[in-house]
N, C-alpha and C positions, 0 to 999 in steps of 0.2 A: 598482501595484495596491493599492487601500487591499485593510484584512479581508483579507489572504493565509491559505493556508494549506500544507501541503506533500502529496502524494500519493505515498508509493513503488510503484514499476509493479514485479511480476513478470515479466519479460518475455525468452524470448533472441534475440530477431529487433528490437525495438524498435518492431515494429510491432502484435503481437498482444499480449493477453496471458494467456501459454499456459505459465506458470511454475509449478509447487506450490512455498508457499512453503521449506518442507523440501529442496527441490532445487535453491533459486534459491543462484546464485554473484552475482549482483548485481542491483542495484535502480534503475531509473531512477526519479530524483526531479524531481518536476513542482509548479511551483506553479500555486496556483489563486487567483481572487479573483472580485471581485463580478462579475456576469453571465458569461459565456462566454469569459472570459477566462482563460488559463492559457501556460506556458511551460516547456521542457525548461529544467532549472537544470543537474542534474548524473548521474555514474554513480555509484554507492557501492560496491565490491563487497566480498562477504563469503565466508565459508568456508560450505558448503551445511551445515545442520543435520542432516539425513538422507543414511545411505549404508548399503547393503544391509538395507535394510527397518528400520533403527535409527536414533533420534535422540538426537542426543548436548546434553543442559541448557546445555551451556558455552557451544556453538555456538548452540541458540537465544537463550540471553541476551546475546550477543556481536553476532548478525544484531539483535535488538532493539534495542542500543542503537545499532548505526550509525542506524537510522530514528528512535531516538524523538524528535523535531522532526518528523514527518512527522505528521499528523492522520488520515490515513488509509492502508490498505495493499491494491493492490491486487493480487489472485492470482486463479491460475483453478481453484487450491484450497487448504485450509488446515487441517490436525485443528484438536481441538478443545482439545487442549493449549495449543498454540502460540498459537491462535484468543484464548483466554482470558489470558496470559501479556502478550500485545500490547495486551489490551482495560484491563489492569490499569495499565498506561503509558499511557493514555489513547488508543491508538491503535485506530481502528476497521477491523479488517477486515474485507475486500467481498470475494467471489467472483463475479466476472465476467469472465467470461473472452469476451473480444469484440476488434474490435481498437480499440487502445489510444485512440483518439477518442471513439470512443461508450462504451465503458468511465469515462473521464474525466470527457465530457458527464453520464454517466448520477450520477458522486459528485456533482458539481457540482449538480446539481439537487433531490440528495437533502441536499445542504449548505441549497441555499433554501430547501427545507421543513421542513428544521430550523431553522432560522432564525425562521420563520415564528411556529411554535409555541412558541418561546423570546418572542418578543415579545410574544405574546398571554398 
């Protein structure tokens, strides 16, 4: 695929994605590229940054850097800490929690439109 890019799924079934990032113990990584095309590459997994209502910096910047090669991140939720932390790595994260095809579809398109607007 020319123009890849990489997507981390929140996910614990592999098919939804129904993870908060806070809670996620691992990450499917998907690549994406030009039109509708995309591909399972790998699993990543990390230590969950949240546990009993607490999040611990070390662990979010630990879960960040396994992703950051990822373009985007996607969860079925995310503070606004974390949110921000991620966006600063250049990572964009999405809350959509759908299952993981139409979630995927849905970055993918939102990739084209930015695209779009980059050109013009």
């Amino acid at each position: 695929m020319d123009n890849t890019y990489k997507i981390a799924v929140a996910s614990t079934d592999g098919i939804v994605v129904n993870q908060h990032f806070g809670r996620a113990d691992k990450f499917l990584i998907i690549e994406a590229g030009d039109g509708e095309n995309y591909k399972f590459i790998e699993i990543r997994t990390v230590e969950p940054v949240c546990s009993f209502g607490e999040h611990d910096d070390k662990k979010l910047a630990e879960s960040l850097k396994m992703i950051r090669d990822c373009k985007y991140l996607l969860v079925s939720k995310i503070g606004t800490g974390a949110s921000s932390k991620a966006e600063q790595l250049g990572i964009t994260p999405m809350e959509i929690p759908d299952m993981i095809e139409n979630s995927i579809r849905k970055v993918i398109s939102f990739e084209q439109i930015q695209n779009l607007f980059e050109r013009n």
